[in-house]
C-alpha positions as CSV (number, residue, x, y, z in Angstrom):
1,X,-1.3,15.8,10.3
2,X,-3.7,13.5,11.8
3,X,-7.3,12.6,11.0
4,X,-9.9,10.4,12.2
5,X,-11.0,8.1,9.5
6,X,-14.1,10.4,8.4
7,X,-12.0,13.5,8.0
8,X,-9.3,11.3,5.5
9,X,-12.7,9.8,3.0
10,X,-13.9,13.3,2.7
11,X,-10.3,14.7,2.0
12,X,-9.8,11.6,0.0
13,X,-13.2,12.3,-2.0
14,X,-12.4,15.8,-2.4
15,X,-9.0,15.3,-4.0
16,X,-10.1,12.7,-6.3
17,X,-12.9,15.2,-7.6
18,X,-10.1,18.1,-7.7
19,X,-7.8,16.3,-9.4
20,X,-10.2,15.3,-11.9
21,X,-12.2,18.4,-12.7
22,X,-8.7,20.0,-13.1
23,X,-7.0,17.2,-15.1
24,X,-9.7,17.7,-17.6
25,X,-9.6,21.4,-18.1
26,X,-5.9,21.3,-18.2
27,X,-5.8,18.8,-20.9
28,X,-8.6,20.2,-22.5
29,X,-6.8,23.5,-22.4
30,X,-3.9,22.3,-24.1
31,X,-5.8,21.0,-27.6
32,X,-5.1,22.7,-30.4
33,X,-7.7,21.2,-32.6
34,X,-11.2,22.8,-32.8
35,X,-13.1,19.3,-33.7
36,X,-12.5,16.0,-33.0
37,X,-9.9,13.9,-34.7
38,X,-10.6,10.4,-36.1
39,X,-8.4,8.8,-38.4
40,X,-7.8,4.9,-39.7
41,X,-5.5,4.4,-42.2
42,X,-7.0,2.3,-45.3
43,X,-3.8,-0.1,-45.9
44,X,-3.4,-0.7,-42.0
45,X,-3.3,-4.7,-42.2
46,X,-6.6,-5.1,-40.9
47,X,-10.0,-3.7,-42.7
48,X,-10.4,0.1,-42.0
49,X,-14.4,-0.9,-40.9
50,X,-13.3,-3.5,-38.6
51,X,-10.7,-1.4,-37.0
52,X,-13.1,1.6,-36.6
53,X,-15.8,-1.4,-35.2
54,X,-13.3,-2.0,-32.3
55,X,-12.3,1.6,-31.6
56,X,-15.7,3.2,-31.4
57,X,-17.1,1.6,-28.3
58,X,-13.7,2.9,-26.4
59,X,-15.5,6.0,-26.6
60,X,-19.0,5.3,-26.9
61,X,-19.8,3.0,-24.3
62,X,-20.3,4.5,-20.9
63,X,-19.4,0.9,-19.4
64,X,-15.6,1.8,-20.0
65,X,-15.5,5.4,-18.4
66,X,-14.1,7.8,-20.9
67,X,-11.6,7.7,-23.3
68,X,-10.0,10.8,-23.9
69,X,-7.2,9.7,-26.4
70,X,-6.6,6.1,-28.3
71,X,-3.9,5.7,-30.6
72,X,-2.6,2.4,-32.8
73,X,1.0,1.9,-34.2
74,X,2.4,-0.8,-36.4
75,X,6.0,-0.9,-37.3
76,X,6.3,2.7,-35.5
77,X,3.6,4.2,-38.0
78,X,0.0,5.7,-37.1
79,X,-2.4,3.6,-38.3
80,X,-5.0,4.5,-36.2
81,X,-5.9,7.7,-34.4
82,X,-8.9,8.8,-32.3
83,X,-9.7,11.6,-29.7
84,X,-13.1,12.6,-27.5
85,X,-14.1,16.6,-27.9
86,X,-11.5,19.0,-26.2
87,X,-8.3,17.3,-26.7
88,X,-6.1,16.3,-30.2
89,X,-2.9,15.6,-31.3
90,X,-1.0,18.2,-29.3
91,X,-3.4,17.9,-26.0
92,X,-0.6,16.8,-22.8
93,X,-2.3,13.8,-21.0
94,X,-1.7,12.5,-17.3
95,X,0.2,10.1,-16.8
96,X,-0.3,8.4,-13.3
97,X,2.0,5.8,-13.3
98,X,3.4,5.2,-16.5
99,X,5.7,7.8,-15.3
100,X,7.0,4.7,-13.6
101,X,8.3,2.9,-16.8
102,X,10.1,6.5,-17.9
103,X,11.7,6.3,-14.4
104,X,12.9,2.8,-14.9
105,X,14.1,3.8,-18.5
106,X,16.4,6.6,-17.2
107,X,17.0,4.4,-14.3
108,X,18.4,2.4,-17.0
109,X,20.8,5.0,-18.6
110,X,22.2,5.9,-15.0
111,X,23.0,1.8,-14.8
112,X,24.8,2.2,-18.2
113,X,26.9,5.1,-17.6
114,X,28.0,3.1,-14.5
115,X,26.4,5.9,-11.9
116,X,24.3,2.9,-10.7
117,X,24.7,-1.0,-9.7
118,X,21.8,-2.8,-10.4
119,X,22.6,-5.4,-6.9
120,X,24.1,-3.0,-5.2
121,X,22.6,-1.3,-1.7
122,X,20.6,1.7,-2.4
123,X,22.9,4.5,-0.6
124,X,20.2,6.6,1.1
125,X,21.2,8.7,4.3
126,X,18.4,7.5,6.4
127,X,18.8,3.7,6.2
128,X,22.6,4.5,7.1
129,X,22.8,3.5,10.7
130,X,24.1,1.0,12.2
131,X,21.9,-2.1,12.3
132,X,19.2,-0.4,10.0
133,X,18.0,-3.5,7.6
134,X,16.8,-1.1,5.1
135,X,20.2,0.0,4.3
136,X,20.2,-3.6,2.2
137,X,17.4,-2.8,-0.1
138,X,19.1,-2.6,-3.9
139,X,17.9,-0.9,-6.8
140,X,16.7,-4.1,-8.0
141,X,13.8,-4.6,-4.9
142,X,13.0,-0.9,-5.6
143,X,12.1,-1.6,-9.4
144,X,10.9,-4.8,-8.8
145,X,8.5,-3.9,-6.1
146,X,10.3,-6.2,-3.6
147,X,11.9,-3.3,-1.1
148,X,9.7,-4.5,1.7
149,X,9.1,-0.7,3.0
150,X,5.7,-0.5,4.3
151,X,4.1,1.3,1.5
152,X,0.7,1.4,1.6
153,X,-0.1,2.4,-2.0
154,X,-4.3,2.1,-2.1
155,X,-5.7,2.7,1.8
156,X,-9.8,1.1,2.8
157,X,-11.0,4.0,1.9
158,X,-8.6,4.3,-0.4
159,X,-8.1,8.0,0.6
160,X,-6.5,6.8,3.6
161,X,-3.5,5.1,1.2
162,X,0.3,6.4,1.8
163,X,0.1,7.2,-1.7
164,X,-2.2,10.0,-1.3
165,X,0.0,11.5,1.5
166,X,2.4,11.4,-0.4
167,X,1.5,12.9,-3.3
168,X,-1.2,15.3,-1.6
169,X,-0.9,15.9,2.3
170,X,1.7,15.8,5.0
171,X,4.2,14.2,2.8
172,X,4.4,16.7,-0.4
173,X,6.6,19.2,0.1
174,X,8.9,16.5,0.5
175,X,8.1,13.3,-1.1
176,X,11.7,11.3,-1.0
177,X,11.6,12.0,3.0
178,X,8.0,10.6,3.5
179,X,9.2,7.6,1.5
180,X,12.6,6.5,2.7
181,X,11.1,7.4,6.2
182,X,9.0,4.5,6.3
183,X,10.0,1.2,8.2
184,X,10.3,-2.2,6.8
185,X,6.8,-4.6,6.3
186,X,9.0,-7.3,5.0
187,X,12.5,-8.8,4.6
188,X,13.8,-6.7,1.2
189,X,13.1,-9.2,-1.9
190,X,10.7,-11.1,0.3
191,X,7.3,-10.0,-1.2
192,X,5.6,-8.0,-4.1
193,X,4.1,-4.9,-2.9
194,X,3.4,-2.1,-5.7
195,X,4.4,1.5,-4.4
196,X,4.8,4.6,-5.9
197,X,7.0,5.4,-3.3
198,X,9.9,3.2,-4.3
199,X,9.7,5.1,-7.6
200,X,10.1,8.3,-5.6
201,X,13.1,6.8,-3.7
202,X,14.5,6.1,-7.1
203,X,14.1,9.4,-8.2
204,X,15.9,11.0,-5.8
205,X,18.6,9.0,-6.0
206,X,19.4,9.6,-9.5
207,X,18.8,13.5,-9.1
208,X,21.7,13.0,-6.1
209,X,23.8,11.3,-9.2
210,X,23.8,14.4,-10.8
211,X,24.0,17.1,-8.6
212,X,25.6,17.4,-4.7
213,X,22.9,20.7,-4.2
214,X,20.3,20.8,-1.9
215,X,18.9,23.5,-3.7
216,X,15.6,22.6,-5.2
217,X,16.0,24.5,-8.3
218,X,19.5,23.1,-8.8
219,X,18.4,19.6,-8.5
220,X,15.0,20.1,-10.4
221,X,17.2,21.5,-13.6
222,X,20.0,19.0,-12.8
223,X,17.5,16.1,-13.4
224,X,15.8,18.1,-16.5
225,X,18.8,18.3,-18.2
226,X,19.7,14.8,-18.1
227,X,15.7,13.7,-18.8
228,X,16.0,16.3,-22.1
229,X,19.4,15.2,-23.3
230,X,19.1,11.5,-22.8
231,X,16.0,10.6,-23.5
232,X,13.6,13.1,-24.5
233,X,15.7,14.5,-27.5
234,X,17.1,10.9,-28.7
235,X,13.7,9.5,-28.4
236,X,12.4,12.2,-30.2
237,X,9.6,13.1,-27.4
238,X,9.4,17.0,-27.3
239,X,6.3,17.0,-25.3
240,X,7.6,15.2,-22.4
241,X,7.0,17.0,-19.3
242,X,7.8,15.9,-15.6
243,X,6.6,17.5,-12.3
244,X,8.8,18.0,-9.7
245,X,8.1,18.3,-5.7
246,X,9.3,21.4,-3.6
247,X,12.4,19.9,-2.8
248,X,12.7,19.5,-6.2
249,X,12.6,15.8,-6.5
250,X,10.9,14.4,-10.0
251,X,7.4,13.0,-9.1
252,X,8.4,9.8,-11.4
253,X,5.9,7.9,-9.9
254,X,2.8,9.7,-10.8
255,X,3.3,12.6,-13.0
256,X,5.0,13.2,-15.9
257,X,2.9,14.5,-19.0
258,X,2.9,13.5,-22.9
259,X,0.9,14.1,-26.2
260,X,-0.6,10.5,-27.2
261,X,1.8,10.5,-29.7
262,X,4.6,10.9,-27.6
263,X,3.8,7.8,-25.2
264,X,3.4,6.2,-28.7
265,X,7.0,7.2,-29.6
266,X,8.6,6.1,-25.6
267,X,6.1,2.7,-26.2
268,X,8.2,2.1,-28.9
269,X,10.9,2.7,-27.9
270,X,10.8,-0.3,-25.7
271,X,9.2,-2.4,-28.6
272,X,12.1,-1.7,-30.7
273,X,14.6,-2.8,-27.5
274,X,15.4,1.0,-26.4
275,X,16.2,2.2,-29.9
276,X,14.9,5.6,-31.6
277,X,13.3,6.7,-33.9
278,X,16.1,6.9,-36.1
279,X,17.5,3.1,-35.6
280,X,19.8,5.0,-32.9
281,X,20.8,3.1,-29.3
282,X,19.2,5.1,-27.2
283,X,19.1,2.5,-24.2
284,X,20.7,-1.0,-24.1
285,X,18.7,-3.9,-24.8
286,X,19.7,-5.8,-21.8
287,X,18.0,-3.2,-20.1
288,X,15.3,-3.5,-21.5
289,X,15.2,-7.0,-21.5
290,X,15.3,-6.7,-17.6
291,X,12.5,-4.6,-17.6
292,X,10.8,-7.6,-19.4
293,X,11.8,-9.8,-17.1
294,X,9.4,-11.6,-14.5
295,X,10.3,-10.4,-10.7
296,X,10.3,-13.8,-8.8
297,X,7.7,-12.4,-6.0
298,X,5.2,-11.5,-9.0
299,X,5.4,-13.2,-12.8
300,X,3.0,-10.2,-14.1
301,X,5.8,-7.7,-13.0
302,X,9.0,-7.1,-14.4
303,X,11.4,-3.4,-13.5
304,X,8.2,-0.8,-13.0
305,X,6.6,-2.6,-16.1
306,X,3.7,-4.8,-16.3
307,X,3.5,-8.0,-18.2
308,X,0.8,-10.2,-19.1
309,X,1.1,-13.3,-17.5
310,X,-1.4,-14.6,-14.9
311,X,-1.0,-13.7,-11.2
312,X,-3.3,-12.8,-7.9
313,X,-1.5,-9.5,-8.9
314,X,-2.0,-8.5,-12.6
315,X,-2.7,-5.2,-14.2
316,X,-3.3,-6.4,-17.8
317,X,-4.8,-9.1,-19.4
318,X,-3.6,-12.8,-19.2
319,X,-5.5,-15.1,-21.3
320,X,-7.1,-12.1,-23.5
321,X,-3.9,-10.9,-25.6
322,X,-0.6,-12.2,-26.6
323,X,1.8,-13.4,-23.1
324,X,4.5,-11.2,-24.9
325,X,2.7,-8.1,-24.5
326,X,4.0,-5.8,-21.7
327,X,2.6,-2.5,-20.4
328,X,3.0,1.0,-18.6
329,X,0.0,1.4,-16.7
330,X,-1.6,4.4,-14.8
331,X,-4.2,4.9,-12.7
332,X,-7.5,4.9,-13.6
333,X,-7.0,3.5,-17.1
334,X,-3.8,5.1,-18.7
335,X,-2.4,2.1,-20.9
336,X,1.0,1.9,-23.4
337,X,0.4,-1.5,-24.4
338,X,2.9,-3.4,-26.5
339,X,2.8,-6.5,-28.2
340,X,6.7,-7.1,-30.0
341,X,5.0,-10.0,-31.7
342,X,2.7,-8.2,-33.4
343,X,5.0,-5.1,-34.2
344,X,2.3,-3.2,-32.3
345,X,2.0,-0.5,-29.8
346,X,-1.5,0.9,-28.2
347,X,-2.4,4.1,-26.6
348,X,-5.2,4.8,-24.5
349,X,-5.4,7.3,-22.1
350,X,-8.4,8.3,-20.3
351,X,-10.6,8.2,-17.0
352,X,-12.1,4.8,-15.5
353,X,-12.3,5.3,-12.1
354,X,-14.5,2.3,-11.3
355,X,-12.5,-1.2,-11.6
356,X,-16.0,-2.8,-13.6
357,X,-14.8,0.0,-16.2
358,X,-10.9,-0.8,-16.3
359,X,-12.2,-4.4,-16.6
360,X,-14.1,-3.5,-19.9
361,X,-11.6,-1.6,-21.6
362,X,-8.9,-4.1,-21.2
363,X,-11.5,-6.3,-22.3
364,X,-11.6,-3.8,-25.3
365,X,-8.3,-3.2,-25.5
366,X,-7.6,-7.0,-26.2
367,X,-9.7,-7.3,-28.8
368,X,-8.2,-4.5,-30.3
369,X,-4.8,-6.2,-30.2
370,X,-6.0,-9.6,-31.3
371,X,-7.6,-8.7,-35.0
372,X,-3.6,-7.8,-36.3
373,X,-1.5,-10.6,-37.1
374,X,1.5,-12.3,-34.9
């Protein structure tokens, strides 16, 4: 497919108001409750009137977009629970790419069982031949952000972004070809450079763990059954629900889906260093202590997580909240923010397409975070 630069902003414009429109009544279709719910818990460490003082502008200022679903846990409890008109408790919300953090984590189990070596070259038929310098990337650069594949994840227009190919266009029907087709940028481990196609890469891989098939529903329920058995049953997240592409690849990049709750549950999760609900070791805490970990090409990025720490490069915010606190973030303004020194863990999932409006609801966000105590 090629287009002239006026043909990808309209398709680009299109898409974006597609995805949206149908996002919504998707979501909206899935709430089970007929009026909004609103709860604060009265004994939640801060005063209930205070709390409810930070939360409301989430949703009633137009400044921050809108705020489909907020939620606020201390020590793994609900203390605080709010959602705008059409969606509840049992609404599925989008994703974007905090389905990059569940990739990591079941990255992570692969690692454990010993199907995966953190250092090791990536083995990936296309960057077999001799001479090819891709066939050095590890899974370290890919989680890190450090492959060096020219991944271009937001395009000026951003329509014209590989990520929107990918996920949209010529490269959809196969999404692990498009990505491990592309040529190198920069040495591997040489640079940061976010891409949702690394995460694709990485998803593929581990649905090649599991099964030999080429079949695309033998690989799609190969991959389900290890995402149902090892982490959304332990973790005690029934609403967990990736996509797949036609080849039957998991989009673990950019769309899984999950009650508010549920990213709640899988934010904790990582809080509690990758035990359950139950006290149970669901993943080891090295991994997750690797997640956490700074990449040396970006301090704000650890293994497909965010981290607050000041860079050219950051996605939370450094300076506003604790330097502990780490995040799965999506696009638009999908956040799983937790601070382990505050036993805290925030939801909010919603639309802010315009960067002024991600700005104030991190803003928001922080101040949220900052009336509990360390």
């Amino acid at each position: 497919m090629k287009m002239d630069r006026k043909s990808v902003k309209r398709l680009g414009m299109a898409l974006g108001m597609a995805i949206t429109v149908a996002g919504a009544a998707a979501w909206a279709g899935d709430a089970a409750d007929p009026a909004p719910v609103y709860t604060v818990a009265s004994d939640a460490v801060v005063d209930e009137a205070a709390l409810r003082g930070a939360i409301d502008p989430l949703f009633e200022d137009g400044d921050m977009g809108e705020t489909r679903a907020l939620l606020v846990m201390r020590d793994g409890d609900i203390i605080a629970e709010r959602y705008a008109p059409g969606f509840g408790p049992d609404t599925k919300l989008m994703s974007w790419s905090i389905a990059k953090s569940v990739t990591a984590v079941l990255v992570g189990l692969m690692v454990a069982d010993g199907r995966l070596a953190i250092d090791a070259p990536v083995p990936v038929a296309a960057w077999n031949q001799p001479g090819d310098p891709r066939g050095r990337i590890t899974l370290r650069q890919l989680l890190q952000m450090t492959s060096g594949l020219d991944h271009v994840e937001d395009g000026e227009p951003q329509p014209s972004g590989d990520t929107v190919r990918m996920l949209f266009t010529d490269g959809a029907q196969d999404m692990r070809a498009f990505a491990e087709a592309k040529p190198l940028a920069n040495t591997p481990g040489r640079a940061f450079s976010y891409s949702s196609g690394s995460s694709i890469i990485l998803s593929d891989l581990m649905t090649r763990m599991l099964t030999a098939s080429a079949d695309p529903d033998v690989r799609r329920r190969a991959m389900q059954a290890f995402i149902d058995g090892r982490l959304k049953a332990p973790g005690k997240l029934p609403s967990l629900t990736p996509e797949y592409d036609a080849n039957g690849t998991m989009i673990g990049g950019s769309f899984l889906h999950m009650t508010a709750r549920d990213y709640g549950r899988f934010g904790e999760l990582l809080r509690r260093q990758g035990r359950g609900p139950g006290g149970h070791q669901i993943l080891p805490e090295k991994w997750v202590d690797f997640m956490r970990t700074p990449s040396h090409r970006n301090p704000a990025y650890g293994a497909h997580l965010w981290l607050n720490r000041a860079s050219d490069e950051s996605a939370l915010m450094p300076g506003e909240a604790p330097e502990s606190l780490f995040g799965c973030v999506g696009h638009n303004g999908q956040y799983i923010l937790v601070s382990p020194s505050q036993r805290l863990t925030v939801v909010r999932i919603g639309m802010s397409p315009d960067k002024d409006q991600r700005t104030a609801v991190k803003t928001a966000l922080a101040r949220l975070i900052g009336m509990f105590p360390g």
